[in-house]
C-alpha positions as CSV (number, residue, x, y, z in Angstrom):
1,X,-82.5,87.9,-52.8
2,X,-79.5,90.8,-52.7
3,X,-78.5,89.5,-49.1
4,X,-78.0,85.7,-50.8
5,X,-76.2,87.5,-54.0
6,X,-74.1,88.9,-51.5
7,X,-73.1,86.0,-49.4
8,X,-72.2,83.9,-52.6
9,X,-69.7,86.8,-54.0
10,X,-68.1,87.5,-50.7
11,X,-67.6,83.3,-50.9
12,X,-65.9,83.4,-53.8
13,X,-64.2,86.6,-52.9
14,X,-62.5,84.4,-50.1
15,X,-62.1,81.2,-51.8
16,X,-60.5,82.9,-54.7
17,X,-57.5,85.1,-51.9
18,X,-56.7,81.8,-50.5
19,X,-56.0,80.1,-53.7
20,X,-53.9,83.1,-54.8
21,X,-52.3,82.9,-51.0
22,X,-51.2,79.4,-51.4
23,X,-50.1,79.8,-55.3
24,X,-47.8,82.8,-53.9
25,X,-46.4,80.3,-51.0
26,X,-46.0,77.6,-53.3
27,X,-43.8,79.3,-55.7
28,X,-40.5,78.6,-55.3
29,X,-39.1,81.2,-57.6
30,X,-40.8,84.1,-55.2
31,X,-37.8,86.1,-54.4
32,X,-40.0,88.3,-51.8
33,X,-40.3,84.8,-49.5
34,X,-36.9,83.6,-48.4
35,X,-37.1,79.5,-46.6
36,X,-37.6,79.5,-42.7
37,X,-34.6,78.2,-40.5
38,X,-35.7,76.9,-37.0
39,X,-32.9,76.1,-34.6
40,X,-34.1,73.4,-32.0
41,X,-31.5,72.0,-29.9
42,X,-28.8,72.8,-31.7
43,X,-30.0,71.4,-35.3
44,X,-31.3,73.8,-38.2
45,X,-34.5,73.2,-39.8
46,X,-35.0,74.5,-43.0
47,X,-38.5,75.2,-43.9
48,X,-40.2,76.7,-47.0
49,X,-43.2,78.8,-46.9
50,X,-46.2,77.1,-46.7
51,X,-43.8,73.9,-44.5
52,X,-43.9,76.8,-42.2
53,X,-47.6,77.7,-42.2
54,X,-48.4,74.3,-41.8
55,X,-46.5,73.8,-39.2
56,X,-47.8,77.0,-37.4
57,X,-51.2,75.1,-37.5
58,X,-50.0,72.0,-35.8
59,X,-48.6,73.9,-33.1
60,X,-51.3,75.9,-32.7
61,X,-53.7,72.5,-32.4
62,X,-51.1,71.6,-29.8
63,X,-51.2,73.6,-27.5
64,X,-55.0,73.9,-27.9
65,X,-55.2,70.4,-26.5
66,X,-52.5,70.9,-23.9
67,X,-54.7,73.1,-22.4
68,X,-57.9,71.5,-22.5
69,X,-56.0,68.8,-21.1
70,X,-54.8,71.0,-17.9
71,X,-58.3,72.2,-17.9
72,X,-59.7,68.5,-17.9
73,X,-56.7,67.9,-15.0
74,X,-58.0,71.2,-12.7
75,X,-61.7,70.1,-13.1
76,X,-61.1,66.6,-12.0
77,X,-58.8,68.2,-9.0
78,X,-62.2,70.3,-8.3
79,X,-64.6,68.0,-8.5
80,X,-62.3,65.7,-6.0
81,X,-62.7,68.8,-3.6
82,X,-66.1,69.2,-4.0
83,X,-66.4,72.6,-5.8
84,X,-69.0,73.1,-8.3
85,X,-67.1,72.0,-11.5
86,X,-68.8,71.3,-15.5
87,X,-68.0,67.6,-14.2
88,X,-70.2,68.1,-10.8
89,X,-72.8,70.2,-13.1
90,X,-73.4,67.0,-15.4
91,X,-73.6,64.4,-13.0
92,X,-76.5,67.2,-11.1
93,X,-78.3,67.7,-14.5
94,X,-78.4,63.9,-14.7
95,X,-79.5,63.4,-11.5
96,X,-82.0,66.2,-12.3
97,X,-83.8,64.9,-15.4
98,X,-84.4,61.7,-13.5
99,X,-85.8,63.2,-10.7
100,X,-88.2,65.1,-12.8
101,X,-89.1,61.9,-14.8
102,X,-89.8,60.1,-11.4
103,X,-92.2,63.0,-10.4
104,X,-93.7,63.4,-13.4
105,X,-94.8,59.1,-13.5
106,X,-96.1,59.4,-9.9
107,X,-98.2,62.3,-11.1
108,X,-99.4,60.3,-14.0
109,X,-100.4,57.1,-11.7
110,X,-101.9,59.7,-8.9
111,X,-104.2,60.6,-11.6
112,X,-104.7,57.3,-12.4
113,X,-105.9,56.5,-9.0
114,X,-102.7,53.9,-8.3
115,X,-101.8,55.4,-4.8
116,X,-98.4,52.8,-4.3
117,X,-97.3,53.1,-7.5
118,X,-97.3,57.4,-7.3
119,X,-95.4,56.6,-3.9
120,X,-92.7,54.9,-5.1
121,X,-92.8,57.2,-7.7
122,X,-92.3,60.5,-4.8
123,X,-89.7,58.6,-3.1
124,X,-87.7,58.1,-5.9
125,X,-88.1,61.7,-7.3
126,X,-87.0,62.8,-3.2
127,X,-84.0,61.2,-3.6
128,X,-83.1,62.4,-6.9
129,X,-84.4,66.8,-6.1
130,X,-84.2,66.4,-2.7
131,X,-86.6,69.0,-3.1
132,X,-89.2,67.9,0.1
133,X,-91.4,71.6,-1.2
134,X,-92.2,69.4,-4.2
135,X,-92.3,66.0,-3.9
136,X,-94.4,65.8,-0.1
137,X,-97.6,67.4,-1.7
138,X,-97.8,64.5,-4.2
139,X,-96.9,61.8,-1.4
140,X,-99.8,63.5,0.9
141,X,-101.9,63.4,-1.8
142,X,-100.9,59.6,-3.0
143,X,-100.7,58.4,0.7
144,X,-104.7,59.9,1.3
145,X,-105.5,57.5,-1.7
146,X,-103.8,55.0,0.0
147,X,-105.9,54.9,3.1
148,X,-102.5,56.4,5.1
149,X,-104.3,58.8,6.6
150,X,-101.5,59.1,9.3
151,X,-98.7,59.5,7.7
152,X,-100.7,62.3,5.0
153,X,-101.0,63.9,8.0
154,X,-97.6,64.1,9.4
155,X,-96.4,65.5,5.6
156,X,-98.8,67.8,6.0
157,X,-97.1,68.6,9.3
158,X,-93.8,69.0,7.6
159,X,-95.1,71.5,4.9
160,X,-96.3,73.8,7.9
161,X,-92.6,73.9,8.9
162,X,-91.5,75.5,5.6
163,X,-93.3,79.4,5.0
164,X,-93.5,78.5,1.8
165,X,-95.5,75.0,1.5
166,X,-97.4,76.1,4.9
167,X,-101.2,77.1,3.3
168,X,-100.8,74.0,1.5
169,X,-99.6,72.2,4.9
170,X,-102.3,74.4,6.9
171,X,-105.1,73.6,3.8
172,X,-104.3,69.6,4.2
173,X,-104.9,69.0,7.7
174,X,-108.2,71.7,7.7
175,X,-109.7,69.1,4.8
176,X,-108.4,66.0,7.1
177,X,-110.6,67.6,10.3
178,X,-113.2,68.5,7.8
179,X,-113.6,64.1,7.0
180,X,-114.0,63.7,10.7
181,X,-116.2,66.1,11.6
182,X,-114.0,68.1,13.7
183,X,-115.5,71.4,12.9
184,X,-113.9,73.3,15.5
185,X,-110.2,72.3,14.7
186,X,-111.5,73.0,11.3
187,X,-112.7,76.2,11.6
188,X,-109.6,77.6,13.5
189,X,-107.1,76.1,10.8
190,X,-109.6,77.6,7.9
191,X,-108.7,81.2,9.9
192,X,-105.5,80.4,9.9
193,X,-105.4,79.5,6.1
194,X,-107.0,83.1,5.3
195,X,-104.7,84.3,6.9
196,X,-102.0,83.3,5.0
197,X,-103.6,83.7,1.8
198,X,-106.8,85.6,2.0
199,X,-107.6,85.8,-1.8
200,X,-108.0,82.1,-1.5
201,X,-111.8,81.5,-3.1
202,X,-112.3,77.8,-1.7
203,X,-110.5,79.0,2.1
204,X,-113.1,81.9,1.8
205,X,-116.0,79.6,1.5
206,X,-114.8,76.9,3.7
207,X,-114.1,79.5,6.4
208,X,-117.7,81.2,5.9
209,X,-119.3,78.2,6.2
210,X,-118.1,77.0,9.5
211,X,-118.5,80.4,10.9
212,X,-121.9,80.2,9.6
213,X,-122.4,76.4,11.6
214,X,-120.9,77.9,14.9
215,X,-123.0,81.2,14.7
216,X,-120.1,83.7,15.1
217,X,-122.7,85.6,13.0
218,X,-119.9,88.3,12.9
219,X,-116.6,86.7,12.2
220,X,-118.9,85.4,8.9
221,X,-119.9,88.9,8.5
222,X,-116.0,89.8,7.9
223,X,-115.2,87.1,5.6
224,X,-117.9,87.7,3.5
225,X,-116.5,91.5,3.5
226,X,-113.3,90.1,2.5
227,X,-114.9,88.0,-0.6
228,X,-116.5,91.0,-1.7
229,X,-113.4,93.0,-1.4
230,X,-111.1,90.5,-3.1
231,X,-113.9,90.1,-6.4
232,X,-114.6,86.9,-5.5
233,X,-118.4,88.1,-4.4
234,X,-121.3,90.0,-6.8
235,X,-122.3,93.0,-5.1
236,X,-125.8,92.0,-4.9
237,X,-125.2,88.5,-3.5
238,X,-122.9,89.8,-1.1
239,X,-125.8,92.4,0.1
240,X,-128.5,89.3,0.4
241,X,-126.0,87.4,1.9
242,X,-124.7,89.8,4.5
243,X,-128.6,90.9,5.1
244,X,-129.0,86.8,6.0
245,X,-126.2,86.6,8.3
246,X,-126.9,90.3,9.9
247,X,-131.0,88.4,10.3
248,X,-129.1,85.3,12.5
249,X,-127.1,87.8,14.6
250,X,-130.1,89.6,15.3
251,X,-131.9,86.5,16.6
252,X,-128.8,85.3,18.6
253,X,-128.8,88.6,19.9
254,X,-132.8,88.5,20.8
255,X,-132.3,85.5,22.7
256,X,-129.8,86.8,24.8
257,X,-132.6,89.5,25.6
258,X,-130.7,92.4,24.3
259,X,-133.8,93.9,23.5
260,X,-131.9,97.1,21.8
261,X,-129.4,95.5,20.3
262,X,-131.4,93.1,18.6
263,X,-134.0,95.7,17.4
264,X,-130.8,97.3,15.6
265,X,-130.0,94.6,14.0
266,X,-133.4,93.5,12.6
267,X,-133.8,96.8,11.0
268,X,-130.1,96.5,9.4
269,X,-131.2,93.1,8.2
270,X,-134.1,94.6,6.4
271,X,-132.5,97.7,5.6
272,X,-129.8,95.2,3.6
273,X,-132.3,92.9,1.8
274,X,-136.0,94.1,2.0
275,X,-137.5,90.9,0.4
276,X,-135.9,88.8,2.8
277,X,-139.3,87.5,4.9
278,X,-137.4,86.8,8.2
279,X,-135.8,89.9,8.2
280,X,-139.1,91.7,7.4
281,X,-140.9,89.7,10.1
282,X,-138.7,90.4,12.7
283,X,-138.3,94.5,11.8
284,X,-142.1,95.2,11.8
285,X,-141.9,93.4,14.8
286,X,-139.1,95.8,16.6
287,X,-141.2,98.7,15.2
288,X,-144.5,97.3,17.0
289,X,-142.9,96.8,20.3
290,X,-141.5,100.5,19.8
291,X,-145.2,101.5,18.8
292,X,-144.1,102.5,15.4
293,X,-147.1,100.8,13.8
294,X,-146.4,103.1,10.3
295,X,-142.9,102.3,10.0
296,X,-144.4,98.2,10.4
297,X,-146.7,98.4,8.2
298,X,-144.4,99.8,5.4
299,X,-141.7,97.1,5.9
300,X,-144.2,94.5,5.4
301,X,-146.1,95.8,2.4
302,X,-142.8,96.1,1.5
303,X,-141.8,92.8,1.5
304,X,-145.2,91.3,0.7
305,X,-144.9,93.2,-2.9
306,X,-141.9,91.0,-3.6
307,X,-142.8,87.4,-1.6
308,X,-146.5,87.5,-0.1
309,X,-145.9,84.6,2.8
310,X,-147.7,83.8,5.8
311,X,-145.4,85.2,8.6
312,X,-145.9,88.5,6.8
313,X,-149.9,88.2,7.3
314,X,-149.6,87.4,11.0
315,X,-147.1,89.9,11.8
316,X,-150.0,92.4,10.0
317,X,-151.8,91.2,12.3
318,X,-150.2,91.7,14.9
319,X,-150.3,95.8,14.7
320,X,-153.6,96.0,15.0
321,X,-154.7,93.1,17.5
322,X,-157.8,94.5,18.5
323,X,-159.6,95.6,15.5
324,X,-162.7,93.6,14.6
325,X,-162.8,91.4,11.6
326,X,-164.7,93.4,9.5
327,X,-162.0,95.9,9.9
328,X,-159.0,94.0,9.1
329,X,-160.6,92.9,6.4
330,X,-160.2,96.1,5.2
331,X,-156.5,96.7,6.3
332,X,-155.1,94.0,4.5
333,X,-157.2,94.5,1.3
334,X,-154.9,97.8,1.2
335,X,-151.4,94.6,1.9
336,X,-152.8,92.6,-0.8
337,X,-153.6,95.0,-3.8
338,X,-149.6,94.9,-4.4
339,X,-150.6,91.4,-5.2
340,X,-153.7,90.4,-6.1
341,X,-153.1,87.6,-7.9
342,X,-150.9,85.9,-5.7
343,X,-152.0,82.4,-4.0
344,X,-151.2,84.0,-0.4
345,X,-153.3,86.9,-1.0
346,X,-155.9,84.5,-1.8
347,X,-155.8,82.4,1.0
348,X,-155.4,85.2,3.7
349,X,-158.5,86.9,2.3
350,X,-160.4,83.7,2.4
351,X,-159.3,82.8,6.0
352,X,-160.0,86.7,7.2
353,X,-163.8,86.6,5.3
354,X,-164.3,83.3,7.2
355,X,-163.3,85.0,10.4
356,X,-165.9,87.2,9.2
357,X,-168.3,84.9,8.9
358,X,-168.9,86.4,5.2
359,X,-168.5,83.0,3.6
360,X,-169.8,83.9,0.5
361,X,-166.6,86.7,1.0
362,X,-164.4,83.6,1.8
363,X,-165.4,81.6,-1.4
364,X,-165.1,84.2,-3.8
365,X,-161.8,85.8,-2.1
366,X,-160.4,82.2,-3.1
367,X,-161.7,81.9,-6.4
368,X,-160.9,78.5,-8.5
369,X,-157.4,78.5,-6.3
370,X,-159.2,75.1,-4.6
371,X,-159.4,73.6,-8.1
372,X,-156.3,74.9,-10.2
373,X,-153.8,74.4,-7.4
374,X,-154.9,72.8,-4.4
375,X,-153.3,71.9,-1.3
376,X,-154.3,71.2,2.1
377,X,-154.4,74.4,3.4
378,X,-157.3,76.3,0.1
379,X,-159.0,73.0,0.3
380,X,-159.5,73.0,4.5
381,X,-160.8,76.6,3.9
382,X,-163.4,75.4,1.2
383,X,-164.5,72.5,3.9
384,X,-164.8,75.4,6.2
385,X,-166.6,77.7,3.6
386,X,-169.3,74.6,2.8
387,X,-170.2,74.0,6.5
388,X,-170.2,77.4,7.2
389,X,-172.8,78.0,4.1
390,X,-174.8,74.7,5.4
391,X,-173.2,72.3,2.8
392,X,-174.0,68.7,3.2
393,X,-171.8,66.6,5.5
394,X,-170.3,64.2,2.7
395,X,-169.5,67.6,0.4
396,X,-167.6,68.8,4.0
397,X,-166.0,65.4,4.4
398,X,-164.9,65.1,0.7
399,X,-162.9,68.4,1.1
400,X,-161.2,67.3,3.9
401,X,-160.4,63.5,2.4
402,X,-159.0,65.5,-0.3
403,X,-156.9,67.6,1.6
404,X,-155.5,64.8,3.7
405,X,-153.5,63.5,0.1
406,X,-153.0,66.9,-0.8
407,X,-149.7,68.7,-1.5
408,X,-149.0,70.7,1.8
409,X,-148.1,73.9,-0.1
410,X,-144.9,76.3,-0.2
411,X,-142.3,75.6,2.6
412,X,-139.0,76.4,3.5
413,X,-136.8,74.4,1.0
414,X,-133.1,74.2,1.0
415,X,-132.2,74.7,-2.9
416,X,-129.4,72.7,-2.4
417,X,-130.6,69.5,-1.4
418,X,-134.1,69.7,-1.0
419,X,-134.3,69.2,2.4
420,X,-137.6,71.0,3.8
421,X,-137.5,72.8,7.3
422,X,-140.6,74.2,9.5
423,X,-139.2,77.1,9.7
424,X,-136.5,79.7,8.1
425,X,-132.6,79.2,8.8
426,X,-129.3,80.4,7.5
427,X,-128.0,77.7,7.7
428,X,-129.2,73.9,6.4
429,X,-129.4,71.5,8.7
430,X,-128.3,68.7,6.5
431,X,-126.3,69.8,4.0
432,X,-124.4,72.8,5.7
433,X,-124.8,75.4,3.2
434,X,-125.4,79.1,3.5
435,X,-128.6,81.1,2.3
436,X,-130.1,78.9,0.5
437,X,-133.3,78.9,2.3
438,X,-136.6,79.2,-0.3
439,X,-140.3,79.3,0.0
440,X,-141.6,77.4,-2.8
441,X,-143.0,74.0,-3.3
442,X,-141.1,71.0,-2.2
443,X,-140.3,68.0,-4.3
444,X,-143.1,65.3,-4.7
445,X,-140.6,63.0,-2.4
446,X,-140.0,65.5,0.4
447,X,-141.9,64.9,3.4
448,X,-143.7,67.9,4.2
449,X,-143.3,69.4,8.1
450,X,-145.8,72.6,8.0
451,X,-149.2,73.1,6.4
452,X,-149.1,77.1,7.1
453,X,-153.1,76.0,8.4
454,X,-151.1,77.0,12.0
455,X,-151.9,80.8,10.8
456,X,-155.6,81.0,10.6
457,X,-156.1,81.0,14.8
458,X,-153.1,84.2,14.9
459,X,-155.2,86.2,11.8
460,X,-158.0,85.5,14.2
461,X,-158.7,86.7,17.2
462,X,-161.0,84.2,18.1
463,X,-162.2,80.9,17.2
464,X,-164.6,80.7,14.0
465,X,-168.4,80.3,15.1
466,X,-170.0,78.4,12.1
467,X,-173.7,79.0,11.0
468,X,-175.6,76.9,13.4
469,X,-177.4,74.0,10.9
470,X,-181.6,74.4,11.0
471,X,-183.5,71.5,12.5
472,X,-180.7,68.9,13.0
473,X,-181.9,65.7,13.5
474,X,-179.6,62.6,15.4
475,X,-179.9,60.8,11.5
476,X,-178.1,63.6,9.6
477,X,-176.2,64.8,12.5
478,X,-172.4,65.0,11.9
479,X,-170.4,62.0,12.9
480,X,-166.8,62.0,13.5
481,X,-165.9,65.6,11.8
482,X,-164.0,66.3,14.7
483,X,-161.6,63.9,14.2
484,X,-161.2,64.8,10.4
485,X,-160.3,68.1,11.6
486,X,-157.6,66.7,14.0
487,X,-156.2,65.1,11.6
488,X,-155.7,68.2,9.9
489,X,-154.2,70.1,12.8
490,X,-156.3,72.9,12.3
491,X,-158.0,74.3,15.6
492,X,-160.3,76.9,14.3
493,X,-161.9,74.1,12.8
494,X,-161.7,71.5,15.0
495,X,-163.2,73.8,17.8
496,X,-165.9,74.6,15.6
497,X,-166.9,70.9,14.5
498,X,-166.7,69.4,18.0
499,X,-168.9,72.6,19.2
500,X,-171.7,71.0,16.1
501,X,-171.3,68.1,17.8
502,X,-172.0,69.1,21.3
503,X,-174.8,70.9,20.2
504,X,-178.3,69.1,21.3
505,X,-180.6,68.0,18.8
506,X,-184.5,68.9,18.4
């Protein structure tokens, strides 16, 4: 409010010296302000006072324009040489702006999916920027929707030549090698893309993955040090994930016969990622062949606390070969108290009181699992529980029909497309991707490739001998169970239904 108060009185301040200025000029009777004389060519002009100021003014204007004149006149002189002139700087500006425009409507119709259109679009905006940095990523992009795969690729080409457009260049032709399939052109142009730019998240992950397909178990090893060090990794994946990839260079190692090597390396994998079954699995078994039976024995209780599963039983198994049934009975009863509840600790007890010949053992070490969530493997055992308590044939037989339509139980499924595999990898085989192995139970549609009924003959060292039936006649003799069993691919049983029906009859 004082600033405005201010303003308007230093206005009138002004307004009010001029007027007093050009009263003073315009009085003639002012003896302090004689006329002006001006003597051009040889004639006198008389001016009075304010004639004079005016004229002043018009002279000034005058030569104002004279100059921007000569200024217009040494510009034009410029431009005709080529220097960089306000002239030259207009016409550029122009030539600018439409450049831009052009760029900006073939980014418009590349998002619109019209591939010709954004083409023209980039070979308009060249000519206009003749800025080849800018304008050949949109043309690679709008000549892959196109189809032009060719000449995508030979932009591509050009960006390399530039350092500063060559990841992009580098990054295009890795994708183009990706769509054929050419994994190992791919996987050296994804090295060379990191290392350009090794902060790059998606060059991270493409690179791991291939190293990952080609098993330079190593090489993957490195990157995935390099996510983790950039923040592009949590700490705890990048421990599981490492412990996965240290697990497949152990086994590339073992089947080189590097027996030391790959002993090193299965502890390391354990050592990174103690729940990881594999890894567990193939330490215990480095430790047995060492005779370290204690240290085997605490890596797999170990890992059976956090994922009871089958490979862990047999490798139990396995440290103790010898010992009679009744005995590892007891062993594992002190591997399954970490879970008790668990369906695998369930099963194994079942199949190892069966071994036992304890059937009552086998039925109540399985409980109501048969009922509550059966698959082919618990129902199998309860066939093998009935005939080996006497049951009738049709209770046997209606165990085993069930168990033929029966879910085949937790397998290795990859979480990312579902695919099931036989056995563990780090790798998918359909879908490509990295650790994402699980032992759970596969979709309703998946076709199922193990039963885990393969187990019960390694738990055991020999086959099941059934209780022999009392005064067997050739009318209510088993027919056919062997077959049944077949079906089922489970030796313990088959062996012991075709010895019932070998056996002679009273």
């Amino acid at each position: 409010m004082l600033l405005s108060l201010v303003r308007i009185l230093l206005f009138v301040v002004i307004v009010a010296a001029l007027a007093m200025g050009g009263t003073y000029l315009l009085d003639g009777q002012n003896v302090l302000i004689g006329n002006v004389i001006a003597t051009v060519a040889g004639t006198e002009y008389t001016f009075s006072p304010i004639q004079a100021v005016i004229m002043l003014l018009v002279l000034i204007v005058i030569v104002w324009v004279l100059l921007k004149v000569l200024s217009l006149l040494v510009a034009v002189l410029k431009f005709i040489n080529g220097d960089e002139t306000a002239l030259s700087r207009y016409f550029y500006r122009n030539r600018e702006r439409r450049g831009y425009q052009a760029l900006s409507e073939g980014m418009l119709a590349l998002a619109s999916g019209e591939g010709h259109v954004a083409m023209q679009k980039v070979t308009k905006a060249e000519k206009f920027l003749n800025k080849p940095a800018l304008t050949n990523l949109v043309a690679a992009q709008a000549a892959e929707l196109t189809g032009d795969r060719h000449k995508a690729e030979q932009i591509y080409k050009s960006l390399i030549q530039d350092p500063q457009t060559r990841f992009v260049g580098v990054r295009g032709i890795m994708k183009q090698k990706l769509l054929d399939g050419d994994t190992d052109t791919a996987l050296k142009l994804a090295q060379k893309a990191f290392d350009i730019k090794p902060k790059h998240k998606e060059t991270q992950d493409v690179l791991l993955q291939l190293q990952a397909q080609a098993h330079d178990w190593a090489g993957a090893r490195k990157t995935l040090g390099a996510k983790l060090k950039q923040g592009a990794l949590p700490r705890d994946v990048h421990k599981r994930r490492d412990a996965v990839l240290a697990l497949s260079q152990a086994k590339e190692v073992m089947s080189e016969d590097n027996t030391i090597d790959a002993k090193e390396a299965a502890i390391e994998a354990n050592r990174l990622s103690p729940d990881l079954v594999p890894a567990a699995v193939l330490a215990a078994q480095s430790y047995i062949q060492d005779g370290k039976a204690k240290y085997a024995t605490r890596v797999i209780k170990k890992a059976w606390a956090s994922q009871p599963h089958p490979d862990l039983a047999v490798a139990f198994s396995q440290i103790e070969p010898e010992e009679t049934p009744t005995a590892r009975i007891k062993r594992f009863a002190q591997l399954v108290k970490s879970a008790p509840d668990h369906r695998e600790s369930k099963l194994v007890m079942a199949e190892l009181n069966l071994a036992a010949e304890d059937f009552p053992g086998a039925r109540k070490a399985i409980g109501d699992l048969a009922e509550n969530e059966p698959d082919a493997r618990s129902l199998t055992i309860m066939a093998a529980i009935e005939r080996g308590e006497g049951g009738d044939d049709n209770v046997v037989r209606g165990w085993l029909t069930k168990a033929l339509s029966a879910p085949r139980g937790p397998q290795w499924v990859c979480e990312n497309c579902n695919t099931v595999h036989a056995d563990w990898a780090p790798v998918c085989d359909s879908c490509h991707a990295l650790d994402t192995m699980a032992w759970k139970e596969p979709p309703q549609m998946s076709v199922a490739t193990s039963t885990g009924l393969e187990m019960l003959p390694l738990l055991v060292s020999a086959p099941v001998v059934m209780v022999e039936e009392d005064e067997a006649t050739p009318e209510n003799a088993p027919q056919d169970t062997t077959e049944d069993a077949e079906i089922l691919d489970d030796p313990v049983l088959a062996a012991d239904l075709d010895e019932k029906s070998k056996k002679p009859t009273s």
